[in-house]
C-alpha positions as CSV (number, residue, x, y, z in Angstrom):
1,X,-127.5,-200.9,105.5
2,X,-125.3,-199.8,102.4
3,X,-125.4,-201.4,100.1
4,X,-125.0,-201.2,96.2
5,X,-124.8,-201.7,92.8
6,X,-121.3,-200.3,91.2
7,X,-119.3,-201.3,87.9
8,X,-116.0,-202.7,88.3
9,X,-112.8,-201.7,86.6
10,X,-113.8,-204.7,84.2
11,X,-117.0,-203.0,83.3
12,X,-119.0,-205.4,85.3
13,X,-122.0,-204.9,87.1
14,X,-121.8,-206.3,90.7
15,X,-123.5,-205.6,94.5
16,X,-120.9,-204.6,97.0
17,X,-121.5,-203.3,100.8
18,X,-120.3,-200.1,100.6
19,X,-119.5,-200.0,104.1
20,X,-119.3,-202.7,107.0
21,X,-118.8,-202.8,111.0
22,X,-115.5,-204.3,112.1
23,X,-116.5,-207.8,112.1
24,X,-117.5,-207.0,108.2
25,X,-120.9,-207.1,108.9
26,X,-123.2,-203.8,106.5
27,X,-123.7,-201.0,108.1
28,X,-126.6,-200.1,110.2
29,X,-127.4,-196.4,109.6
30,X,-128.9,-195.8,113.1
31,X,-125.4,-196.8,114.9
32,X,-122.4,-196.8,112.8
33,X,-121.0,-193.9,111.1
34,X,-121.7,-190.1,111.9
35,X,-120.0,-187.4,113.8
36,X,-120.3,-189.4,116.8
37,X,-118.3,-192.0,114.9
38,X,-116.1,-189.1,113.5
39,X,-115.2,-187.7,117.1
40,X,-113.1,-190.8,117.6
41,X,-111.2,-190.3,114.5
42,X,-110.3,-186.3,115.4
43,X,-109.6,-187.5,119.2
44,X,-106.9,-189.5,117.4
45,X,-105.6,-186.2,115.0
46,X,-105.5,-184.3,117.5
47,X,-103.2,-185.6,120.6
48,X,-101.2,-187.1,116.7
49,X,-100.4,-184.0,115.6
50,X,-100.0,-182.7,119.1
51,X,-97.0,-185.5,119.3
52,X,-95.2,-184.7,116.3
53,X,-95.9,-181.0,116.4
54,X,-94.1,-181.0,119.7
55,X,-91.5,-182.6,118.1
56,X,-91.0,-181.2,114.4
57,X,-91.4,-177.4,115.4
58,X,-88.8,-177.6,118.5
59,X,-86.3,-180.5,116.4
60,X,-84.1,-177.8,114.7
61,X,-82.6,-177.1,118.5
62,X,-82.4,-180.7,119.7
63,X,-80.4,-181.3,116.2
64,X,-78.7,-178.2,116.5
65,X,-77.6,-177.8,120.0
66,X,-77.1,-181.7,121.4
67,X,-76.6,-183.8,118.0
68,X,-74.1,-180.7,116.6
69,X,-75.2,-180.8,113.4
70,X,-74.6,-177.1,111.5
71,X,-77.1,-174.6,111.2
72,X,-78.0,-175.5,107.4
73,X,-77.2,-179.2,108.0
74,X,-79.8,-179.2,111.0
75,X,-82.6,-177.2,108.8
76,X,-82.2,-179.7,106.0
77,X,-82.5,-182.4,108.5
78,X,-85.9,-181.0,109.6
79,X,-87.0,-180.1,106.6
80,X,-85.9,-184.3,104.8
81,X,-87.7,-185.5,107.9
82,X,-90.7,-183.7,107.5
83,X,-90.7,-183.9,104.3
84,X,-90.8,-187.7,103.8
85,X,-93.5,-187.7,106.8
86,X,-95.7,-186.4,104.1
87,X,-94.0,-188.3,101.4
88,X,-94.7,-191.6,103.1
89,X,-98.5,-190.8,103.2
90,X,-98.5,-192.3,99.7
91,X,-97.9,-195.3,101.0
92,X,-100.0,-195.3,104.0
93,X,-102.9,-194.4,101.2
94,X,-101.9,-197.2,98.9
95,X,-102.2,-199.7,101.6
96,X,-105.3,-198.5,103.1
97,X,-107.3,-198.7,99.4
98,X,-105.6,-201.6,98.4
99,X,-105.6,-204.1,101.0
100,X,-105.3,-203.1,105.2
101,X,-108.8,-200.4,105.1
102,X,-107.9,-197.1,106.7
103,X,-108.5,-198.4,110.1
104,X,-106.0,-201.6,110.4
105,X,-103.5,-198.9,108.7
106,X,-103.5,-196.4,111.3
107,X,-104.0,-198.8,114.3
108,X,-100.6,-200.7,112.9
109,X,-98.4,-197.5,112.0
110,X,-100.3,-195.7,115.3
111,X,-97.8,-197.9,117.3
112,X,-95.3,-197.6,114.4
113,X,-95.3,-194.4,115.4
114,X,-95.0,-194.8,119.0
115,X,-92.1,-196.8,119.4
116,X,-90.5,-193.8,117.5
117,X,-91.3,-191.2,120.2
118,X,-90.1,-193.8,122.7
119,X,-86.6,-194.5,121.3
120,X,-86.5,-191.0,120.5
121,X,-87.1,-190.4,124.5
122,X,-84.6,-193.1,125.5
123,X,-81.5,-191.5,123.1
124,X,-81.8,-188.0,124.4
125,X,-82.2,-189.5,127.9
126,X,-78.9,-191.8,128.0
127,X,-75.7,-189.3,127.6
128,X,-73.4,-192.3,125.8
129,X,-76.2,-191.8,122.4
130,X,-75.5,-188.2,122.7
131,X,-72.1,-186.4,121.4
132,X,-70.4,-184.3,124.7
133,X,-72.1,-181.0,125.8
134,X,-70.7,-178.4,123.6
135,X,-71.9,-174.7,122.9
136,X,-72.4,-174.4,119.1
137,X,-72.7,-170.8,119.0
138,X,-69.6,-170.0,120.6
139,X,-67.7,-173.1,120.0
140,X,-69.2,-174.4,116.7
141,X,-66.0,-175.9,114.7
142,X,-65.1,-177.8,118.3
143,X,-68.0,-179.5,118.8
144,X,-68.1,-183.1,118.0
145,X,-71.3,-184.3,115.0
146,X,-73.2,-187.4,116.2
147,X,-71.8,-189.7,114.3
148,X,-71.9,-193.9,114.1
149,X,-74.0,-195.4,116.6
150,X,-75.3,-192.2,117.8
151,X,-76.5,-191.1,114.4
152,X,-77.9,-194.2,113.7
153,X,-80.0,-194.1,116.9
154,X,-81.3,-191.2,116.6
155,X,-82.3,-191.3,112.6
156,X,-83.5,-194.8,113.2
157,X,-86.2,-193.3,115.9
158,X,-86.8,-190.1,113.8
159,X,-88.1,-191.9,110.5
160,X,-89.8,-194.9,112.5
161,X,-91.8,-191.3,113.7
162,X,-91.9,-190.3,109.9
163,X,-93.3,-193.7,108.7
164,X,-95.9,-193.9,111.5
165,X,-96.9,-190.5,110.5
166,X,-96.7,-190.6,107.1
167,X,-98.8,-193.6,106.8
168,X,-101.1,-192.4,109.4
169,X,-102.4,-188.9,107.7
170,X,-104.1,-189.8,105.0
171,X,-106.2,-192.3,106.9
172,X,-107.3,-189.8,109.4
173,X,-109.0,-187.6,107.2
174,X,-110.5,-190.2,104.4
175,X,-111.4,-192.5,107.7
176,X,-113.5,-189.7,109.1
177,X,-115.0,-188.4,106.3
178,X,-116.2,-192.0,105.8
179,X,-118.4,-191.5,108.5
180,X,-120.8,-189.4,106.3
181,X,-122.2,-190.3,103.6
182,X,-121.4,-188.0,100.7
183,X,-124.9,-189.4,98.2
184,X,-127.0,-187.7,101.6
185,X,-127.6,-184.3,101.0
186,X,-127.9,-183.8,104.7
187,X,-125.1,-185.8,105.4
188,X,-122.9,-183.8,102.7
189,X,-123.9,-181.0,104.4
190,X,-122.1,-182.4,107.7
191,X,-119.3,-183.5,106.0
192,X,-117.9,-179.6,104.6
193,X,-118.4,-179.3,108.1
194,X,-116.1,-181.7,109.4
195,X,-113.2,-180.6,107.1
196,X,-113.3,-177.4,109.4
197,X,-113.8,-179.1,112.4
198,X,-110.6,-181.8,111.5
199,X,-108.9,-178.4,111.0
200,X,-110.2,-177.0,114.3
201,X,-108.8,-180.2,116.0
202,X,-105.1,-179.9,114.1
203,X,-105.1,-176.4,115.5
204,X,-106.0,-177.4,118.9
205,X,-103.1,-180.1,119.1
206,X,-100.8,-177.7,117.5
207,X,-101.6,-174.9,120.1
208,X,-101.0,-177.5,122.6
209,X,-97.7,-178.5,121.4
210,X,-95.9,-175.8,120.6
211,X,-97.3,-173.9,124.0
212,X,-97.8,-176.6,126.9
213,X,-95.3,-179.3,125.0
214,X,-92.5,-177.1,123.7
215,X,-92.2,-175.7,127.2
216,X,-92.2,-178.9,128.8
217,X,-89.2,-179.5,126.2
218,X,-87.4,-176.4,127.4
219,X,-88.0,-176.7,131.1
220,X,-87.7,-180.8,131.7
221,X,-85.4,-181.5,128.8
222,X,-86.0,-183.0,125.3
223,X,-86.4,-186.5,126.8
224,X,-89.4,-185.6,129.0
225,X,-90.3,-184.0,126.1
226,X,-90.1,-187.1,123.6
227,X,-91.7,-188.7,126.3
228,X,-94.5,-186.6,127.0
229,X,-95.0,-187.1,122.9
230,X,-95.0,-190.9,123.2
231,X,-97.3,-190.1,126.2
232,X,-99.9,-188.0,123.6
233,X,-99.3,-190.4,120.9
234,X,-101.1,-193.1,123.2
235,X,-103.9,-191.3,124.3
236,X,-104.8,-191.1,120.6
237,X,-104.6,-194.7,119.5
238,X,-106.6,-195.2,122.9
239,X,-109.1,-192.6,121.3
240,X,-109.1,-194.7,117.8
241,X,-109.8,-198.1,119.4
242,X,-112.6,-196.7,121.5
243,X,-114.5,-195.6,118.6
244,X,-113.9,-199.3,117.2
245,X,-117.7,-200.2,117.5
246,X,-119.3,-197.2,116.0
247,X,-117.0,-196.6,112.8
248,X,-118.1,-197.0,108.8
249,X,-115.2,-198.8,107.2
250,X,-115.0,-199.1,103.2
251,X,-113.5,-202.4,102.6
252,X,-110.4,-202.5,100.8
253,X,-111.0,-202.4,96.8
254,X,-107.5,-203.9,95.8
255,X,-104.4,-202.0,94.2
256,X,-105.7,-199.2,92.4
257,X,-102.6,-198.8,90.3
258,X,-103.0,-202.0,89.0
259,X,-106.7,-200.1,86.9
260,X,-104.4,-197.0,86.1
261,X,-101.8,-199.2,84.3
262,X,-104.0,-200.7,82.1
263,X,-105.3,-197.3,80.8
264,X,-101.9,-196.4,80.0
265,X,-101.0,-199.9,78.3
266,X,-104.7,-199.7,76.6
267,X,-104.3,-196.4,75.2
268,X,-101.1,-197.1,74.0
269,X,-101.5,-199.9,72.3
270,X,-104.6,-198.7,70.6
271,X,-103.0,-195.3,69.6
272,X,-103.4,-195.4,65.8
273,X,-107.4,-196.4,66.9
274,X,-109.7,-193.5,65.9
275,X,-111.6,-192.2,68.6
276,X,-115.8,-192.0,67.5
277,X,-117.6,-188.7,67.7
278,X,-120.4,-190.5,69.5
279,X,-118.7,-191.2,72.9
280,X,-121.9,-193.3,73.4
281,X,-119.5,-196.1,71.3
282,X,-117.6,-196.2,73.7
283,X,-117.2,-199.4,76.1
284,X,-118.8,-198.9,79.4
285,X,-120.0,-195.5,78.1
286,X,-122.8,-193.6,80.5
287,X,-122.6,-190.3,78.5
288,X,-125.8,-188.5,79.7
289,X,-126.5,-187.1,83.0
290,X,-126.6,-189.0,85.7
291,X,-130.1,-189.7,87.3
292,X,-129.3,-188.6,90.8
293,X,-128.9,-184.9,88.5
294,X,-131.6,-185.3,86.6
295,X,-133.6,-186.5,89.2
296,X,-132.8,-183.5,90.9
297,X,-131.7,-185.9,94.3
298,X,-129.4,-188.5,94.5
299,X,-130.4,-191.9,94.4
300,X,-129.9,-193.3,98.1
301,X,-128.5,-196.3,97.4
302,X,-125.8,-195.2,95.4
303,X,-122.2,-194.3,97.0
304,X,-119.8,-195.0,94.3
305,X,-121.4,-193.8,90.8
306,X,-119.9,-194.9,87.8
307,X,-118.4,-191.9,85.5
308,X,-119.9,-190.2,82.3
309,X,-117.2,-189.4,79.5
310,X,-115.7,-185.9,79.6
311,X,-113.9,-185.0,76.4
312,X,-110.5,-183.4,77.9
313,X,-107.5,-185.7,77.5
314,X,-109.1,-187.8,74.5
315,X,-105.8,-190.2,73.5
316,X,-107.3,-191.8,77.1
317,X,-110.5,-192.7,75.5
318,X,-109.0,-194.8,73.4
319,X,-108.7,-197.4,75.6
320,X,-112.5,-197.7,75.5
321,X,-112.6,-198.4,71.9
322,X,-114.0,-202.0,71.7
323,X,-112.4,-203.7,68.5
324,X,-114.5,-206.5,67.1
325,X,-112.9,-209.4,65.7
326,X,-114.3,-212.7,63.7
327,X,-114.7,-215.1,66.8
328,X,-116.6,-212.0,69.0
329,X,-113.3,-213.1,71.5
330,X,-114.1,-210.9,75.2
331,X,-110.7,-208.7,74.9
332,X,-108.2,-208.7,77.9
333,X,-108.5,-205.7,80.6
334,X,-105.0,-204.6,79.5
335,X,-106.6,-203.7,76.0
336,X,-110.0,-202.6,77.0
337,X,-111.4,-200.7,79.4
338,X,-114.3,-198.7,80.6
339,X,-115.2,-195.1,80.6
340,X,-115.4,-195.3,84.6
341,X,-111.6,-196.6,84.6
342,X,-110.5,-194.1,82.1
343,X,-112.3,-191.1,83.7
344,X,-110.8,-192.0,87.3
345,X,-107.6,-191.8,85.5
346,X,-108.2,-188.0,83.8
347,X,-109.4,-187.1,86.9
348,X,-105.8,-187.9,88.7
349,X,-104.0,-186.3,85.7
350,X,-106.0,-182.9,85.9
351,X,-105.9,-182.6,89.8
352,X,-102.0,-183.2,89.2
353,X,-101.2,-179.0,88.5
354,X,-103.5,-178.0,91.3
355,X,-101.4,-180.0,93.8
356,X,-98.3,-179.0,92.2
357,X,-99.2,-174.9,92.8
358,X,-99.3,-175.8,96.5
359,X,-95.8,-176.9,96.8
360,X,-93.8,-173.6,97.2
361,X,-96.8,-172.4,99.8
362,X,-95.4,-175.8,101.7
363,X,-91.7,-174.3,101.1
364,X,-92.6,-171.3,102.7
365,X,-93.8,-173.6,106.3
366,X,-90.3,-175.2,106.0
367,X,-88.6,-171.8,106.9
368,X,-91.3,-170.7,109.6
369,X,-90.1,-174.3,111.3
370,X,-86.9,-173.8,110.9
371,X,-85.1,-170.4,110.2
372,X,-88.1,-168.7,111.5
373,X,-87.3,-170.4,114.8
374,X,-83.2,-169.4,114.6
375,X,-84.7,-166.0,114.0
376,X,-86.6,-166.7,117.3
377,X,-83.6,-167.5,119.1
378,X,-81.8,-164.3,118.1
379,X,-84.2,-161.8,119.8
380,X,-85.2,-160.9,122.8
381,X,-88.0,-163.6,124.1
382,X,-87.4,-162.6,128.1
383,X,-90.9,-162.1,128.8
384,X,-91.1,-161.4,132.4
385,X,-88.1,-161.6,135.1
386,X,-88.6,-165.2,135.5
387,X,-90.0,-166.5,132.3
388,X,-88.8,-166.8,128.8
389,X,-91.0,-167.8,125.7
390,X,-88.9,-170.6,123.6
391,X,-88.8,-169.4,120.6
392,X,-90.5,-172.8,118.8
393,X,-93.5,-171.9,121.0
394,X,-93.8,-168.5,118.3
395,X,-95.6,-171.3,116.0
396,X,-98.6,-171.1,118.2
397,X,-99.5,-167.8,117.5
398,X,-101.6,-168.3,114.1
399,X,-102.9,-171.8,115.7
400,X,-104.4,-169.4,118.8
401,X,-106.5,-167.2,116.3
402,X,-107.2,-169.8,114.0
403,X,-109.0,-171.4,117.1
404,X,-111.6,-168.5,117.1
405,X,-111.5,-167.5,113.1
406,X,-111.9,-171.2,112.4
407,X,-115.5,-171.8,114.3
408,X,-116.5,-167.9,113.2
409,X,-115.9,-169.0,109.5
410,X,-118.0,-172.1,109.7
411,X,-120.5,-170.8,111.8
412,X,-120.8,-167.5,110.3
413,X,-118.8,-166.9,107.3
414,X,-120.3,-170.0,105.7
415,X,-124.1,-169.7,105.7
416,X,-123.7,-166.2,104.4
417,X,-121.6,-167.2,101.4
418,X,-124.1,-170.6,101.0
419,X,-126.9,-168.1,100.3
420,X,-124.7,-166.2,97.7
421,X,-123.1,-169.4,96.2
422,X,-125.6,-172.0,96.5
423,X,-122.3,-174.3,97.5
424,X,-122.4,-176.6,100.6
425,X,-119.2,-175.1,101.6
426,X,-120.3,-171.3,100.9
427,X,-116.9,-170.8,98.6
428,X,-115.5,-173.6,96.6
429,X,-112.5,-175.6,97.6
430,X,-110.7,-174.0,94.5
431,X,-111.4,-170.6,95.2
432,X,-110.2,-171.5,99.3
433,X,-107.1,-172.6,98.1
434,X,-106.4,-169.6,95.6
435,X,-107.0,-167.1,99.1
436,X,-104.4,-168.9,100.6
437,X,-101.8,-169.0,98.0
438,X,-102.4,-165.3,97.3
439,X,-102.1,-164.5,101.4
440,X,-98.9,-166.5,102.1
441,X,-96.5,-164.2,100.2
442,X,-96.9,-161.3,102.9
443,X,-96.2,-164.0,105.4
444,X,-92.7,-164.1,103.7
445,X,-92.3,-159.7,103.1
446,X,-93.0,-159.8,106.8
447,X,-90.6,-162.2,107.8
448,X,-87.9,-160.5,105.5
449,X,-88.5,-157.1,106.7
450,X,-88.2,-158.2,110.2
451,X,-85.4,-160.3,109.8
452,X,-83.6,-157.2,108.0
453,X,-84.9,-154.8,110.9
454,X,-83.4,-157.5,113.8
455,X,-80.2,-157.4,112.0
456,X,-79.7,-154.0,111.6
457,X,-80.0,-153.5,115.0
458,X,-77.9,-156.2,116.5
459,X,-74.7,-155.1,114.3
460,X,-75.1,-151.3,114.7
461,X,-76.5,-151.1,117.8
462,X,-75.9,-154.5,119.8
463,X,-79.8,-154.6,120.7
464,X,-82.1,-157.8,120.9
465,X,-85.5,-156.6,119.3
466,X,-88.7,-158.2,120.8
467,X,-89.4,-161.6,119.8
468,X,-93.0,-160.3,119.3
469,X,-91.8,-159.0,115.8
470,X,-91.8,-162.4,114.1
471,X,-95.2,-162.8,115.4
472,X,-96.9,-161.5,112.2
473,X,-95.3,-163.6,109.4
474,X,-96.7,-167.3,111.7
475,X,-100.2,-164.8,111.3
476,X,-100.1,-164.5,107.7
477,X,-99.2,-168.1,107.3
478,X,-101.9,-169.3,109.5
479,X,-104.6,-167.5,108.1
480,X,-103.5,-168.5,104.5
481,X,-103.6,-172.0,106.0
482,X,-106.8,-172.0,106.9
483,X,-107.9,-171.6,103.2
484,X,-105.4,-173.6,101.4
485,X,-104.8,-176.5,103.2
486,X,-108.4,-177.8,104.1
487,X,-109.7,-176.2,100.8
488,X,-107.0,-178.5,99.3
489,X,-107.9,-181.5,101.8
490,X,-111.6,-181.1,100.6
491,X,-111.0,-180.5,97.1
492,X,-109.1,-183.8,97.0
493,X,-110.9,-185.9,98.9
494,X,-114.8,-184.9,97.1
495,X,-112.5,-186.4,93.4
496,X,-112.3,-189.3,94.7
497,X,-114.5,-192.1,94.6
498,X,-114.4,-195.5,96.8
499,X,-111.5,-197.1,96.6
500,X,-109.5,-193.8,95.7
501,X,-110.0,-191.9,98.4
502,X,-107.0,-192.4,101.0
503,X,-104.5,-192.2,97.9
504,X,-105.9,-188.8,96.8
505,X,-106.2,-187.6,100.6
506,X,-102.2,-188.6,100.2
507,X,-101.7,-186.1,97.4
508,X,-102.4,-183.4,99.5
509,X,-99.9,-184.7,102.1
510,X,-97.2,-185.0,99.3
511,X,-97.8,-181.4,98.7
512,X,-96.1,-180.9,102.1
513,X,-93.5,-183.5,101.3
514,X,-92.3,-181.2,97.7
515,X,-92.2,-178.7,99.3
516,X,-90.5,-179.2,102.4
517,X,-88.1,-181.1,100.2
518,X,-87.7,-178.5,98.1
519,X,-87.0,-175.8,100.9
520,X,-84.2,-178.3,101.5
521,X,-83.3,-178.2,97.7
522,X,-83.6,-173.9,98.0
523,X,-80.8,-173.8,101.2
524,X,-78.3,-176.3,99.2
525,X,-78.5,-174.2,95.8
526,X,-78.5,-170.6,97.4
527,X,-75.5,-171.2,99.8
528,X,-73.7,-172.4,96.2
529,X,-74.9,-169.9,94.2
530,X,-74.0,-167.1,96.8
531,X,-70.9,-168.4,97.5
532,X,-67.5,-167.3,96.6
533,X,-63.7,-167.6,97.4
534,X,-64.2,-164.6,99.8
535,X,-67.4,-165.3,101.7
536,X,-70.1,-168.2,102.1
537,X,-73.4,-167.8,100.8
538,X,-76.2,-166.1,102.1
539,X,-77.3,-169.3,104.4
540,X,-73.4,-170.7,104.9
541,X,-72.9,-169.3,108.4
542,X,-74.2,-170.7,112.0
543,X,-74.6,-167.0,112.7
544,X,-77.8,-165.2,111.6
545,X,-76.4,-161.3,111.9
546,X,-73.6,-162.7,109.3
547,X,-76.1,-164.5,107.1
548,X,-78.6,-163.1,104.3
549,X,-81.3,-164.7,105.7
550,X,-84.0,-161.3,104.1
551,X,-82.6,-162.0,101.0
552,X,-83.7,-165.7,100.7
553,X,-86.9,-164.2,102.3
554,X,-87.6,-162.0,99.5
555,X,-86.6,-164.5,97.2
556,X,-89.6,-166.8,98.7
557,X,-91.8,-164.7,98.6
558,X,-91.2,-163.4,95.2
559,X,-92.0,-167.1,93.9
560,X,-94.8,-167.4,96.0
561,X,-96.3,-164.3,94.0
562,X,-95.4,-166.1,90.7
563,X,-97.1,-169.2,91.9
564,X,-100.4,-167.6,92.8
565,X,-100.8,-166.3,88.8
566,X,-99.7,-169.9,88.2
567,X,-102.5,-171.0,90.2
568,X,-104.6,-168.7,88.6
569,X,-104.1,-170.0,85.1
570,X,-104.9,-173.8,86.0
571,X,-107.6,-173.4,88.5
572,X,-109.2,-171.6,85.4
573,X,-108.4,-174.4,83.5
574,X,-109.8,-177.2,85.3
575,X,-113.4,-178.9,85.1
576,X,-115.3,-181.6,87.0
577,X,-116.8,-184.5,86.2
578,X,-120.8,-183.8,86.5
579,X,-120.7,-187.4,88.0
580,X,-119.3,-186.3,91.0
581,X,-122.2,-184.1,92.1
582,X,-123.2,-185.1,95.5
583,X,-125.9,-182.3,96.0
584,X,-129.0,-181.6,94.2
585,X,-128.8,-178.8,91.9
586,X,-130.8,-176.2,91.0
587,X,-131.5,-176.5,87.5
588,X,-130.2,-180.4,85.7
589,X,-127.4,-177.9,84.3
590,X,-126.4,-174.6,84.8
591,X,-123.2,-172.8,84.0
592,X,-121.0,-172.9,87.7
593,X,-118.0,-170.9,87.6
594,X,-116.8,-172.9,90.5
595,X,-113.2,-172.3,89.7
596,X,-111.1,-169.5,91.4
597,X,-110.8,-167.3,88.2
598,X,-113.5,-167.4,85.9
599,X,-114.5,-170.4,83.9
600,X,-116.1,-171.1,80.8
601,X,-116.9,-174.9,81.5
602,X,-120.3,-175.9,81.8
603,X,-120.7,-177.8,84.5
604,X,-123.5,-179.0,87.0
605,X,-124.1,-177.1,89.6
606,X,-123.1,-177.2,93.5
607,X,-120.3,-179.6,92.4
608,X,-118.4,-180.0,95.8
């Protein structure tokens, strides 16, 4: 069973089970926990994302052509609504480390969740929550907006769907990953695996919504199609209950904001302190490697290692300065605290600019869910006599090569780069993410000089180009994807240790949130910036051939470019903590440029 010894936030030695069965009852290693355990948890991701995919990728249309929203006004109603899915997963982290566990969370929002796709369903079934039929393109400034009831309706269903989700996300990746333990050097092994494979399973329910779903949408109507999402949305929860016997659950470790605070008051309030150049001094210290390095294994019983000191962001360590006074009185937690506390908190602050580099590549999926599909619908997608691809279903593309480039780069791309590296996951998460950031920007000079090419022709020449010519910007995007947003998943979730790991998982969903919220942000100050008495901005019209839609494109990707050399300069810039090793090195230290540009950090090596 799992059990160990850890050290509080107080500093206090105490034995806690690590992980328990659902009836709170330690682990047995033999039954619970594993991939077996694991395939429950992706069932769930996958018919999840298949639900909202379905949804989020087509909902620009349903806005746009039944609620009569404007063009802008629908993409910024996407983009808020995805954007506080991902925002919300902060909360749905909290929750999870703090008091519910990450399987009561996703079991309660799961049907959270549901009920939205099933309001959703009933308000585009029943014609009284809709406005009239009207034709926007042709008869924009006479169509009536949902407005009143109707609008309430239909937001109501939309962000119980964004708080099921939101709160859901997190969960399903830190919940899975639970199921190996990361102090096994096997079962580390296994667990850079499943980080592909979750990705694997998000591509599969993608492909299936935006092929099989989106079409179902188009053909049958948006109800069956909310319905059919509701439908999905089921089947997973169905999936997460059946794996209720086999799962590893960390018990909840109580608000973790509550340790974070009182590093901050400490600090501050002991800011004319001087720190001591033997960090040894300091309370709680463990400043020498830890034995599971020197050791050269890791010490089987331990899963969640107290910290060593680090000397980056040293006003923090002042919180560990124990002050002696005549009566030898034990000082309060919000005055002193432990190296442990203080390092969890560095290690938050310094992930902080690598999550914030991530946010424009998230600004750049906004448009290819929204614009990109308006581009879509502006071409010619008559692919036989008969049959017509809906433009939303273009989103599939990258998801149908990412199915075969995803198992190729764990089966084969991985052991070679293992052998070069010596890294579990052949390159490090780092360097994953800075391949993706650098990718992403071509997504946008394709989608720019295609969008210029459709227009030219429609105005001069009244043709339709294929909708096959926006196929290689959701490419691009996809295979930058693959890189950035599991490197960033994994990156995250290996900083964190128990009791921190669904809130960090939620960072990387926040990412999303930013920067859908700032494509949002993008639309508003373009259109005002463009604008003048004689003509709207470049975004301002319903109709793309009068719009500038390659100029914001360019724009995009020109700060996508600037972001990658931003990326470049912090990923540089950022060390580990040699306590979070979870593999056996080579040598007790060795110099492990594990950053995407060169490092000078000494570090430990093959940390995750």
């Amino acid at each position: 069973m799992d059990i160990q010894t850890r050290q509080n936030f107080k500093g206090e030695s105490m034995p806690i089970e690590v992980s328990v069965d659902w009836r709170g009852r330690p682990c047995k290693p033999n039954k619970h926990g594993g991939m077996r355990a694991a395939a429950f948890v992706l069932g769930l991701q996958a018919f999840e994302i298949m639900a909202i995919a379905a949804v989020g990728n087509n909902l620009i249309t349903y806005v746009f052509n039944e609620m009569h929203f404007s063009l802008s006004k629908s993409a910024n109603i996407v983009t808020n609504f995805i954007g506080t899915v991902f925002l919300l997963s902060l909360v749905g982290g909290f929750l999870s480390d703090s008091y519910l566990g990450s399987f009561w969370t996703m079991l309660i929002f799961g049907f959270v969740e549901l009920s939205g796709f099933i309001l959703l369903s009933v308000q585009a079934h029943l014609p009284q929550l809709r406005p009239p039929e009207c034709n926007m393109v042709t008869e924009g400034e006479q169509c009536i907006e949902a407005k009143g009831f109707k609008a309430l309706i239909f937001f109501t269903a939309l962000y119980l769907v964004a708080l099921g989700s939101g709160c859901l996300k997190p969960n399903l990746i830190s919940h899975g990953g639970d199921q190996f333990r990361k102090d096994d050097p096997k079962q580390s092994k296994k667990l850079s695996s499943y980080f592909n494979t979750a990705y694997f399973s998000f591509c599969t329910g993608e492909l299936i919504a935006l092929t099989l779903l989106v079409w179902v949408q188009t053909q049958s109507g948006m109800d069956v199609g909310f319905g059919v999402s509701a439908a999905a949305m089921a089947m997973g929860l169905i999936s997460l209950i059946c794996g209720t016997l086999f799962y590893r659950n960390m018990p909840p470790q109580g608000s973790i904001f509550t340790p974070i605070a009182q590093v901050f008051v400490a600090a501050i309030s002991k800011r004319k302190q001087v720190c001591p150049s033997n960090s040894e001094m300091l309370h709680g210290s463990r400043n020498s490697v830890p034995n599971h390095i020197v050791a050269h294994g890791v010490d089987p019983s331990s899963n969640a290692r107290d910290l060593i000191h680090t000397e980056k962001f040293r006003f923090l360590d002042k919180a560990c300065i124990k002050i002696q006074d005549g009566d030898h009185m034990k000082e309060s937690p919000w005055r002193l605290c432990t190296v442990t506390q203080v390092e969890q908190v560095k290690i938050i602050i310094s992930v902080i600019p690598i999550f914030a580099c991530t946010i424009i590549f998230n600004t750049i999926l906004a448009q290819l869910q929204t614009f990109s599909v308006q581009q879509g619908s502006a071409m010619n997608n008559q692919l036989t006599k008969s049959f017509q691809i809906p433009p939303a279903s273009l989103q599939s593309i990258p998801y149908i090569l990412l199915i075969f480039l995803v198992p190729l780069y764990e089966t084969v791309f991985v052991p070679l780069a293992r052998k070069v590296t010596g890294k579990e996951s052949g390159i490090s998460p780092l360097q994953r993410i800075g391949v993706g950031l650098f990718v992403v920007t071509f997504s946008m000079v394709s989608a720019a000089l295609v969008e210029n090419k459709r227009k030219k022709l429609s105005r001069d020449l009244n043709e339709k180009i294929s909708i096959f010519w926006i196929a290689p910007q959701f490419l691009i995007f996809g295979l930058s994807e693959m890189f950035t947003a599991v490197g960033l998943i994994e990156f995250f979730y290996k900083q964190s240790l128990a009791g921190m790991q669904s809130f960090l998982t939620a960072m990387t969903y926040c990412s999303y949130s930013f920067g859908f919220f700032l494509s949002s942000l993008l639309v508003s100050l373009v259109n005002k910036i463009t604008s003048n008495s004689s003509t709207g901005g470049w975004l301002s019209d319903n109709d793309l051939n009068k719009d500038r839609l390659d100029l914001f494109y360019w724009m995009l990707a020109a700060l996508s470019l600037l972001n990658f050399f931003n990326y470049l300069f912090w990923s540089g810039w950022y060390s580990y903590n040699p306590s979070l090793s979870t593999t056996p090195p080579h040598d007790s230290y060795g110099e492990d440029h594990y950053n995407f540009s060169s490092s000078k950090h000494i570090e430990v090596d093959n940390i995750p």
